[in-house]
C-alpha positions as CSV (number, residue, x, y, z in Angstrom):
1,X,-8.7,5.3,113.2
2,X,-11.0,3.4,111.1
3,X,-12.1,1.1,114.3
4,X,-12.7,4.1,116.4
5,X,-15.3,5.4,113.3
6,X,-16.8,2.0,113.4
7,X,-17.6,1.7,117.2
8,X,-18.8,5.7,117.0
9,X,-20.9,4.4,114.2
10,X,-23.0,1.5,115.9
11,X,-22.9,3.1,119.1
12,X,-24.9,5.8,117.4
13,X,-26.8,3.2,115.5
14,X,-27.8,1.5,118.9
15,X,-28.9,5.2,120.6
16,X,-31.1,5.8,117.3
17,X,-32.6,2.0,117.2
18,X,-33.3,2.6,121.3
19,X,-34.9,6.0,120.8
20,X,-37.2,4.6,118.1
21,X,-38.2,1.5,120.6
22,X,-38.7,3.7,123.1
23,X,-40.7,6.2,121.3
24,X,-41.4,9.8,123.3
25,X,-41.6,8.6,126.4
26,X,-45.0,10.5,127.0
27,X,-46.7,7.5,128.6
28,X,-44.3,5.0,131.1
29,X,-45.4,2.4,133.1
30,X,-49.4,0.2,133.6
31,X,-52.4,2.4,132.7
32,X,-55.2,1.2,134.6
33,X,-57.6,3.4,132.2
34,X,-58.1,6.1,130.1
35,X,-60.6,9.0,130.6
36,X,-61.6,10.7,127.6
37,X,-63.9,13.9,128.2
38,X,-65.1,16.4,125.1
39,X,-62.0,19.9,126.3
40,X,-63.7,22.8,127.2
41,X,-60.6,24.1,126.4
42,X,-57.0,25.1,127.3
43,X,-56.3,25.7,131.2
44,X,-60.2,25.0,131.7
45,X,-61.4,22.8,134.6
46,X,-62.6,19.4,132.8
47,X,-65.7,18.5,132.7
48,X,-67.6,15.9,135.3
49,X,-69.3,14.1,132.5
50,X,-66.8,11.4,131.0
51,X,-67.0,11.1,127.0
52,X,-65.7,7.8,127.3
53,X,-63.7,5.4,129.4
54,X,-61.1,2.9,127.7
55,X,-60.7,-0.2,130.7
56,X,-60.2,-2.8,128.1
57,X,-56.5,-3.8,127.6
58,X,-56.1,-3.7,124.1
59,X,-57.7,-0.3,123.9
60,X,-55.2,1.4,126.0
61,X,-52.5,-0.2,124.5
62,X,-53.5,1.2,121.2
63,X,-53.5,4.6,122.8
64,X,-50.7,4.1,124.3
65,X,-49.1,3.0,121.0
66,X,-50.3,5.9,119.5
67,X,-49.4,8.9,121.8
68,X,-45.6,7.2,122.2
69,X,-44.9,6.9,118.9
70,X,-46.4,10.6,117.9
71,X,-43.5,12.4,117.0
72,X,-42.8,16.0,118.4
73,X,-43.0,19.0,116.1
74,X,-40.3,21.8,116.1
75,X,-40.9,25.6,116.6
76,X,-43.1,27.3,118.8
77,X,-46.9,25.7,119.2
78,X,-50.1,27.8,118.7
79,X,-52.8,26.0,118.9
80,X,-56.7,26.1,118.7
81,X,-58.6,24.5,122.0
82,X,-58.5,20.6,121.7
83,X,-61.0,18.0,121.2
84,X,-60.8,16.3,123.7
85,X,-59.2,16.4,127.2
86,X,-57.0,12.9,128.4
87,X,-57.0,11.4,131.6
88,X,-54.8,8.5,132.5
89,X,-55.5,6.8,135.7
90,X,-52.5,4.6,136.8
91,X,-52.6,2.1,139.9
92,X,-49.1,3.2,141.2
93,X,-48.9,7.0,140.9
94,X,-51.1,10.1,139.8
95,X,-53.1,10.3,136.9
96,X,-51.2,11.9,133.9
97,X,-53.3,14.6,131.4
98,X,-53.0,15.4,127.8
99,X,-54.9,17.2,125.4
100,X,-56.0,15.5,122.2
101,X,-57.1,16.6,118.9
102,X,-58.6,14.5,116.8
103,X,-60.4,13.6,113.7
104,X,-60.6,10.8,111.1
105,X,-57.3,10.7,109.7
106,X,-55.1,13.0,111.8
107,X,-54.7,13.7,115.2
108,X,-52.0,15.6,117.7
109,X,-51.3,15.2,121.5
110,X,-50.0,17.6,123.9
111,X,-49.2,16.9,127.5
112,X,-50.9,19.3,130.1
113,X,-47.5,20.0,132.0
114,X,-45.7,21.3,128.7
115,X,-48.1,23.0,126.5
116,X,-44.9,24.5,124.5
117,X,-44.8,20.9,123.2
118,X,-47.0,18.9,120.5
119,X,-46.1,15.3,118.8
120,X,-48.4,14.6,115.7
121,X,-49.7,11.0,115.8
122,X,-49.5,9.2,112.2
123,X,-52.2,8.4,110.1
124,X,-52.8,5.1,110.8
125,X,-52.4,5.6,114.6
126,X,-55.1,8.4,114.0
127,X,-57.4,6.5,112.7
128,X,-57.5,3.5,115.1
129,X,-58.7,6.3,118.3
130,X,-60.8,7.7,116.0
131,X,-62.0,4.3,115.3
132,X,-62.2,3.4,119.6
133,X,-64.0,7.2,120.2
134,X,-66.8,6.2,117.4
135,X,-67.8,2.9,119.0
């Protein structure tokens, strides 16, 4: 009885430790860049004019970082339009969008397929994009 509780508990310990390595999952596989244009808004076309393009490799791994480990918020999402709309152009497959809002110290991410769905990115994650959009 007591071994069967301990191999439930690190089985469960391994699931949460992978879940937290993984993060959300939002953004698999080689980015070759990231498009960045100012939103027009929700289910708008996006603009032609490009904000700002992110080619350099430590750049998109900081977004990267900071849209998988955003962390999803529960209940039902209304939001107001978005910053900022997200392109990711990969080398393999089709681009991937998000929306993105954004400011100094806080920020929230939304992918384009699921708009029922936001993840808040942390503080510190915030501030380094805000940092990289400044520049």
């Amino acid at each position: 009885m007591i071994r069967k509780r301990y191999i439930s508990l690190a089985l469960l310990s391994f699931f949460l430790i992978g879940c937290s390595l993984f993060g959300n999952g939002l953004i698999n596989g080689g980015v070759k860049s990231i498009r960045i244009y100012e939103s027009m808004g929700f289910a708008t076309k996006v603009s032609d004019n490009v904000f700002i393009e992110l080619t350099e490799e430590e750049e998109i791994e900081i977004f990267k970082n900071a849209i998988n480990s955003a962390v999803q918020q529960p209940g039902v999402v209304d939001m107001m339009d978005p910053n900022y709309d997200v392109k990711l152009i990969f080398d393999d497959r089709p681009t991937k969008e998000f929306y993105l809002w954004l400011n100094d110290s806080s920020g929230s991410v939304m992918a384009v397929e699921d708009t029922h769905t936001v993840y808040s990115i942390s503080e510190k994650n915030a501030e380094k994009l805000y940092e990289i959009l400044e520049e």
